[in-house]
C-alpha positions in Angstrom: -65.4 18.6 48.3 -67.2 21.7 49.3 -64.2 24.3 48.4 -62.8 23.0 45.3 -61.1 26.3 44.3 -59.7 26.7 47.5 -58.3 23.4 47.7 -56.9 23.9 43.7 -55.3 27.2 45.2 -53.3 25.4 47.6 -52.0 23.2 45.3 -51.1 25.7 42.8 -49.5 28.0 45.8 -47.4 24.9 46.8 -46.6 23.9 43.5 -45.1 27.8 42.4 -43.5 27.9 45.6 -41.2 24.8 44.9 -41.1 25.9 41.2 -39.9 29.2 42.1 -37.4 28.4 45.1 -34.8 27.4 42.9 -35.0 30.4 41.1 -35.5 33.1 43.3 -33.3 31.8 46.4 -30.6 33.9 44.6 -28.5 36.9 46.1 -28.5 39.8 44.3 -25.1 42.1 44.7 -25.3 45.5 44.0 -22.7 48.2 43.5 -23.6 52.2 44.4 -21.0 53.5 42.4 -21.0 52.0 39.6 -24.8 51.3 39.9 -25.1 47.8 38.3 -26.1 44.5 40.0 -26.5 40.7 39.1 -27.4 37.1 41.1 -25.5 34.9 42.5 -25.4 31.7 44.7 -26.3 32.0 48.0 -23.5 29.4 48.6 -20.8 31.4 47.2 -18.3 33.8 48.8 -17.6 37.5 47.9 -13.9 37.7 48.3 -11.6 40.7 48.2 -11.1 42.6 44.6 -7.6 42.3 43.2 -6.8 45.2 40.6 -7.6 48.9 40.1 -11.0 48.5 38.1 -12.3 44.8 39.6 -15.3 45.7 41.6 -16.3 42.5 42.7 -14.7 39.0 42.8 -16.9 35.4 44.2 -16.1 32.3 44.8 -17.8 28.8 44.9 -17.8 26.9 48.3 -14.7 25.4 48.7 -15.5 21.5 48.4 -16.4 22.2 44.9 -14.7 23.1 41.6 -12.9 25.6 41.2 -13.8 28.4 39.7 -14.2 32.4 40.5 -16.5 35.1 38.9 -14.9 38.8 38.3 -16.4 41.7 37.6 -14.3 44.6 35.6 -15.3 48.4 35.2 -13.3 50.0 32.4 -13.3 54.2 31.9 -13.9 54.6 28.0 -13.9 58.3 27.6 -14.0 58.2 23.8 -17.6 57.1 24.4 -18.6 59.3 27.0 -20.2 61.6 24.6 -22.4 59.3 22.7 -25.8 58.0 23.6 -26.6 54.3 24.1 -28.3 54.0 21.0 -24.9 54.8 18.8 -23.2 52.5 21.2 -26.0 49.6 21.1 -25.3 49.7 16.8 -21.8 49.8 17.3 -22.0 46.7 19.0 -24.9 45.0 16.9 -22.6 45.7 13.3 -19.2 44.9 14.9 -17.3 42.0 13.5 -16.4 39.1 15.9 -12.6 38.6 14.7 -9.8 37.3 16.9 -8.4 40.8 16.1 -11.3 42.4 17.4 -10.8 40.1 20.4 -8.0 40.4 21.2 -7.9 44.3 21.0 -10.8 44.2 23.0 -9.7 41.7 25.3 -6.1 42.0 25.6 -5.7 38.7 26.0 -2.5 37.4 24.3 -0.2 40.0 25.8 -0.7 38.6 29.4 -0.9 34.6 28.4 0.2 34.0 25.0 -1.2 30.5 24.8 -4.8 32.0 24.9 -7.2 30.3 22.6 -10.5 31.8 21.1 -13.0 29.1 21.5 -16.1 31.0 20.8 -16.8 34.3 20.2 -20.6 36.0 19.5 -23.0 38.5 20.4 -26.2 37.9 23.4 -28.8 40.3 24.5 -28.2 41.1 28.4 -30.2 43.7 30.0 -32.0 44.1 26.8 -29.4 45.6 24.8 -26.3 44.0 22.7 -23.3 42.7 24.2 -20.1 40.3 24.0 -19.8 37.0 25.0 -16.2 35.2 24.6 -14.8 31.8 25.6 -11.5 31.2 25.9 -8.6 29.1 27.5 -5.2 29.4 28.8 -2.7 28.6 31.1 -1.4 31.0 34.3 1.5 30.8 35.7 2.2 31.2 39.3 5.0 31.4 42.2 3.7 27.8 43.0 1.9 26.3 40.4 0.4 26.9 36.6 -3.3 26.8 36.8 -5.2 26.0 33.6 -8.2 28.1 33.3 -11.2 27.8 30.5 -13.2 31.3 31.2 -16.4 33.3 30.0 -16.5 36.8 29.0 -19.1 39.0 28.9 -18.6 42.5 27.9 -21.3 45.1 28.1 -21.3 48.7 27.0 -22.9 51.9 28.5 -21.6 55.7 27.5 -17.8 56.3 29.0 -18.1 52.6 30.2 -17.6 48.9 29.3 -18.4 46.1 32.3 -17.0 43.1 31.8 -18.1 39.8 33.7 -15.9 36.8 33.5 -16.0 33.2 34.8 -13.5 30.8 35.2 -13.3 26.8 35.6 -9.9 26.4 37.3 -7.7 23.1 37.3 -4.2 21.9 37.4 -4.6 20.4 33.6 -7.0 21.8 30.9 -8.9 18.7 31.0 -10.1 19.7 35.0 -10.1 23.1 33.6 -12.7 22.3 31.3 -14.9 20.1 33.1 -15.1 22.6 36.2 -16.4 25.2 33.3 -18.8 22.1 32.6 -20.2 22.1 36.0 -20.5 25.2 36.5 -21.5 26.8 33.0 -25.2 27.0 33.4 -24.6 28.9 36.4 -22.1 31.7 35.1 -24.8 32.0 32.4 -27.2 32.8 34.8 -25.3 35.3 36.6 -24.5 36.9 33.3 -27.8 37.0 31.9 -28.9 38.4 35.2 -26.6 41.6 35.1 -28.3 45.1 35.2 -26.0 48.4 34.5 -29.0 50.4 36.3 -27.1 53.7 35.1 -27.5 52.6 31.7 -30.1 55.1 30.4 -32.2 57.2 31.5 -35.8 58.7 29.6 -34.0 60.9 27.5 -31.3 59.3 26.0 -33.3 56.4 25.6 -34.8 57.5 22.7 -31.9 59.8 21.3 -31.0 59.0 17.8 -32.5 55.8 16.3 -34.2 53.2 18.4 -33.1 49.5 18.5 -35.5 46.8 17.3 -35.5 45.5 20.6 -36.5 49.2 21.8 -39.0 49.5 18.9 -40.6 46.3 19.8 -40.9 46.8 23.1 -42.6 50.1 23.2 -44.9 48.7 20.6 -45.7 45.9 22.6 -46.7 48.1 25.6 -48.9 50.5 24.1 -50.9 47.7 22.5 -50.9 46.1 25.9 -51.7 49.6 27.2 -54.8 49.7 24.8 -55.9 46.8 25.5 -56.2 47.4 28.9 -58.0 50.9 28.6 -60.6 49.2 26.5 -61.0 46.2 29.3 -61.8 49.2 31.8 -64.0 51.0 29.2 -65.8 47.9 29.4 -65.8 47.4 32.6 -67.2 50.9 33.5 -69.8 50.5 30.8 -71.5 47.4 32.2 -70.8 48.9 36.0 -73.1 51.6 34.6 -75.8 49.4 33.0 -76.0 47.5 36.1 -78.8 45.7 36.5 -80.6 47.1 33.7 -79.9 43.7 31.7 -82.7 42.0 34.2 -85.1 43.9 34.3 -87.2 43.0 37.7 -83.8 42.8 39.6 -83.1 46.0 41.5 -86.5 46.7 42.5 -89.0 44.9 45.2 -91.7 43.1 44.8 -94.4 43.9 46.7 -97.2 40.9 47.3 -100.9 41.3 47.6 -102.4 40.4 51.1 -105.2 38.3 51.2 -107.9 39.5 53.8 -109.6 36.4 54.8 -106.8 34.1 55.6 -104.5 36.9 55.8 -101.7 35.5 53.6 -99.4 36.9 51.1 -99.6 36.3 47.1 -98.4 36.9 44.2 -98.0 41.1 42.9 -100.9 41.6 40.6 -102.3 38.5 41.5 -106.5 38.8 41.5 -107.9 35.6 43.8 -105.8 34.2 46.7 -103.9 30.9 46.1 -105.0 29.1 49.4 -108.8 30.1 50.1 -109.4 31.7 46.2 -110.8 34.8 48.1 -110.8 38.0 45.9 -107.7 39.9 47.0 -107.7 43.2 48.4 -105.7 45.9 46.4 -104.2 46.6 49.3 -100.0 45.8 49.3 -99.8 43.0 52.3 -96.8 45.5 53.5 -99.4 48.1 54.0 -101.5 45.5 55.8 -98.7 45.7 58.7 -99.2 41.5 58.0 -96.6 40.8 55.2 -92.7 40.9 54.7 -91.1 43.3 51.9 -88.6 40.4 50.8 -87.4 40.3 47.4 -89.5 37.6 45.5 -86.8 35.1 44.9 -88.1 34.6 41.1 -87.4 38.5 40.1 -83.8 38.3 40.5 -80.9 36.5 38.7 -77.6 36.5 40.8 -74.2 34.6 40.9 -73.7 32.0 43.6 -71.6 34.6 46.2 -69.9 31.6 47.8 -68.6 30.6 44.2 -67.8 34.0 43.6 -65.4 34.0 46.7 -63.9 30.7 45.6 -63.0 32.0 41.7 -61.3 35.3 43.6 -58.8 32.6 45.1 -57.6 32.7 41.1 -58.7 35.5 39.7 -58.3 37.6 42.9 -60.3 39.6 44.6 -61.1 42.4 42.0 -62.7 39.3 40.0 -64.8 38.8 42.9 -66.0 41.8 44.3 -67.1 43.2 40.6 -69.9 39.9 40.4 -70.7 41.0 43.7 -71.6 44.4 43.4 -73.6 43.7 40.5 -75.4 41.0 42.8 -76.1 43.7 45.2 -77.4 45.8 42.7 -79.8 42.8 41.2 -80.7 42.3 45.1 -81.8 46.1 45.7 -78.8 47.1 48.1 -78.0 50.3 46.7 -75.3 50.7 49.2 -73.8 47.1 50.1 -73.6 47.8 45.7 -71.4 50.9 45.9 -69.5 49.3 49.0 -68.4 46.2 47.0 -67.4 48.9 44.0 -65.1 50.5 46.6 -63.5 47.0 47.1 -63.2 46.6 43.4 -61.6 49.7 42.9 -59.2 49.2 45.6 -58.4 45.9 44.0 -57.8 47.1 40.7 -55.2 49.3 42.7 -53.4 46.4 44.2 -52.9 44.7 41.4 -51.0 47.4 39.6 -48.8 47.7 43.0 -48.5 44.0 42.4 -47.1 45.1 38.7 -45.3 48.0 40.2 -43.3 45.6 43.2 -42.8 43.0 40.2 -41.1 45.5 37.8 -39.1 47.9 40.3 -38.4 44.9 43.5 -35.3 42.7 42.9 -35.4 39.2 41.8 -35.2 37.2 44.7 -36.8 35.0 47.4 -37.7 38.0 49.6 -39.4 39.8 46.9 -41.1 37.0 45.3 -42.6 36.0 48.9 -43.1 39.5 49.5 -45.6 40.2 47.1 -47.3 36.9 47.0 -47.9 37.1 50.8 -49.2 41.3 50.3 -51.4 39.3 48.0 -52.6 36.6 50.2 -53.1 39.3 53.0 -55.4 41.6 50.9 -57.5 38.6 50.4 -58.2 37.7 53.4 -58.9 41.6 54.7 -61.6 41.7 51.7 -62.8 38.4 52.6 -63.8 39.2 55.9 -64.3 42.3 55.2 -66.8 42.2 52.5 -66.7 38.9 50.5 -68.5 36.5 52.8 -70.9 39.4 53.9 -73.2 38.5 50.8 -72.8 34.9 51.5 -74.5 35.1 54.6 -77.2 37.5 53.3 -78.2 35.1 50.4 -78.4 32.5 53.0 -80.5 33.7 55.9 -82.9 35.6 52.7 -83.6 33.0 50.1 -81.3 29.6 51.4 -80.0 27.8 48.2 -84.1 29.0 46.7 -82.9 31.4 44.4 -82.1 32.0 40.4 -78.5 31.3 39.4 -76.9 33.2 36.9 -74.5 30.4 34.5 -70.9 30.7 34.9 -69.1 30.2 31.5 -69.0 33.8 30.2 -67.6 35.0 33.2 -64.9 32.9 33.7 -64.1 33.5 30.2 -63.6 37.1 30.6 -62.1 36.6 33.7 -59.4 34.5 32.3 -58.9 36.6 29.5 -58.2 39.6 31.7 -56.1 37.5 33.4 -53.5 37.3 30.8 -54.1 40.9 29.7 -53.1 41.7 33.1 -50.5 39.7 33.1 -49.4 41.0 29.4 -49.4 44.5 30.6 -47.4 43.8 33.6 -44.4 42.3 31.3 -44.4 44.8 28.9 -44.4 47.4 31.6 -41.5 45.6 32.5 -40.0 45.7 29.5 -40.6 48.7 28.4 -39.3 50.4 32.0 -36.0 48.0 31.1 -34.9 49.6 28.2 -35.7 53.4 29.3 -34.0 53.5 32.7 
């Protein structure tokens, strides 16, 4: 096959594509005023809120088990004054008692059968919270419905959010195997809630930092390290150039021969065809001989090759090898052009970062950014990655030295990941503070 890269691209863009569909297919709901949001189905229905502090109530499609999914916003002033750190070790040393439960919950004073099945603390939105699972019985005008719910509760200064989800049935036992069905996905909505209000830079750090805080910045200035020296090195082998060859950069001139009038090689003393003493005069000052690079003199990377690999690595990967290929080839310019294009790309991968960290998680944004991707790629392509292509081509053909690919690749694929490092603990990091 002539493009193997390109052809392993398209299978690993269909193959994340289906892997991702599933996941990111999702609706997010968001709420202005109380500024939180979370995923959910793109089957199920937002009905109307019943109740002073309900925000937001859903519902599955209505051929399938019952169940609902509430979302509860409780004033708290006693805690409006403290920072989120004092609230986050509240929550981490409380201790999970049906009494703490039920004062938290309430739960016995509306349906005095209600059972604690489970009761323990989860990390949502990177900080502590409450997760409860109960069951109970409701009675209605019509009917007593049997429900087996989970609780999340969540804290933020002057503020608790609670998120429940509830298998419905007409016995326990349909209660509890609609809860089975749907369990994995009132986890995921759950796990997926953001209080976007939560913090901001400030109060963030007030007091003592979590572990989870205190990891996380660690983690992102070692990534943030990390990547300063990558660019250190970066700049310091832009700057050495092509000083690590040391004919590339420079052209050769051949001596002319002034019997048969043909070209040798530079500093050559008797002519290779007719073994006539050559002239010491350049055969481009002769007006009879070509200026060419001698093919021998410079060391490059195959540029089609170097195209294929930016499929992966994208095009930063690609236009780097290439400017340092100009620079071997004695293009002074096409060099700094192909730096521009590296530059550039080095900038669209941290809006790639950027889109990742601030953009929602869903289909749109997840498409969104890997087709900005695919479109840069093709500008730079036609733009400036084939342009070398064709000038190796019509210059040398396939006659010229190639530079080996493994050590490359290796540091290609290890900035890869420190790229991709950086960009989660960017992420992580930007989660706790805001």
């Amino acid at each position: 096959m002539k493009y193997p890269i390109f052809a392993c691209w398209l299978l690993f863009m269909a193959l994340g594509t289906s892997a991702s569909s599933a996941q990111s297919d999702w609706k997010t709901y968001r709420n202005a005023d109380v500024q939180f949001r979370f995923l959910y189905p793109p089957d199920w229905i937002i009905g109307t809120p019943r109740g002073p502090d309900v925000r937001v109530t859903l519902f599955p499609p209505s051929d399938s088990p019952r169940a609902n999914c509430n979302v509860v916003v409780k004033d708290v002033p006693e805690t409006k004054s403290m920072s989120q750190a004092s609230l986050n070790s509240e929550v981490s040393s409380m201790a999970l008692t049906e009494e703490i439960w039920e004062q938290m919950m309430g739960m016995r004073s509306k349906w005095p059968d209600s059972r604690l099945v489970e009761f323990r603390r989860v990390m949502v939105d990177n900080q502590p919270a409450l997760l409860s699972v109960t069951e109970h019985s409701h009675q209605t005008v019509d009917r007593n419905t049997y429900i087996k719910s989970s609780m999340l509760v969540t804290f933020t200064p002057g503020s608790m959010l609670f998120v429940g989800c509830a298998g419905k049935g007409d016995t326990l036992t349909q209660a509890r195997k609609s809860f089975d069905h749907w369990e994995q996905t009132f986890q995921r909505m759950q796990g997926s809630l953001v209080f976007e209000s939560r913090f901001n830079v400030a109060d963030s750090f007030a007091g003592s930092p979590s572990k989870t805080q205190e990891i996380s910045i660690i983690y992102a200035f070692l990534a943030l390290a990390v990547v300063l020296i990558l660019a250190w090195t970066i700049t310091h082998n832009i700057k050495k150039g092509s000083n690590k060859y040391p004919h590339s950069g420079s052209k050769s001139i051949n001596m002319y021969c002034s019997q048969c009038e043909s070209e040798n090689q530079p500093a050559a003393c008797f002519c290779q065809k007719c073994e006539n003493s050559l002239s010491s005069t350049p055969a481009n000052e002769a007006g009879t001989a070509s200026t060419d690079l001698h093919v021998s003199e410079a060391a490059i990377w195959n540029p089609n090759a170097a195209v294929n690999w930016s499929l992966i690595f994208t095009p930063a990967f690609g236009a780097y090898l290439q400017m340092l290929n100009w620079r071997a080839l004695g293009e002074s310019e096409k060099a700094a052009s192909s730096q521009n294009w590296f530059y550039v790309s080095l900038g669209m991968l941290a809006i790639y970062a950027l889109m990742g960290v601030f953009m929602d998680d869903s289909k749109a944004a997840v498409e969104g950014i890997r087709g900005l991707g695919f479109l840069f790629l093709i500008v730079w392509y036609f733009s400036s990655g084939r342009a070398q292509n064709n000038y190796i081509k019509e210059k040398f053909g396939s006659s010229y030295i190639k530079k080996p690919w493994g050590k490359v690749l290796l540091i290609g694929v290890a900035a890869f990941f420190l790229f991709f490092i950086a960009a989660v603990s960017a992420g992580i990091l930007l989660g706790v503070t805001r």
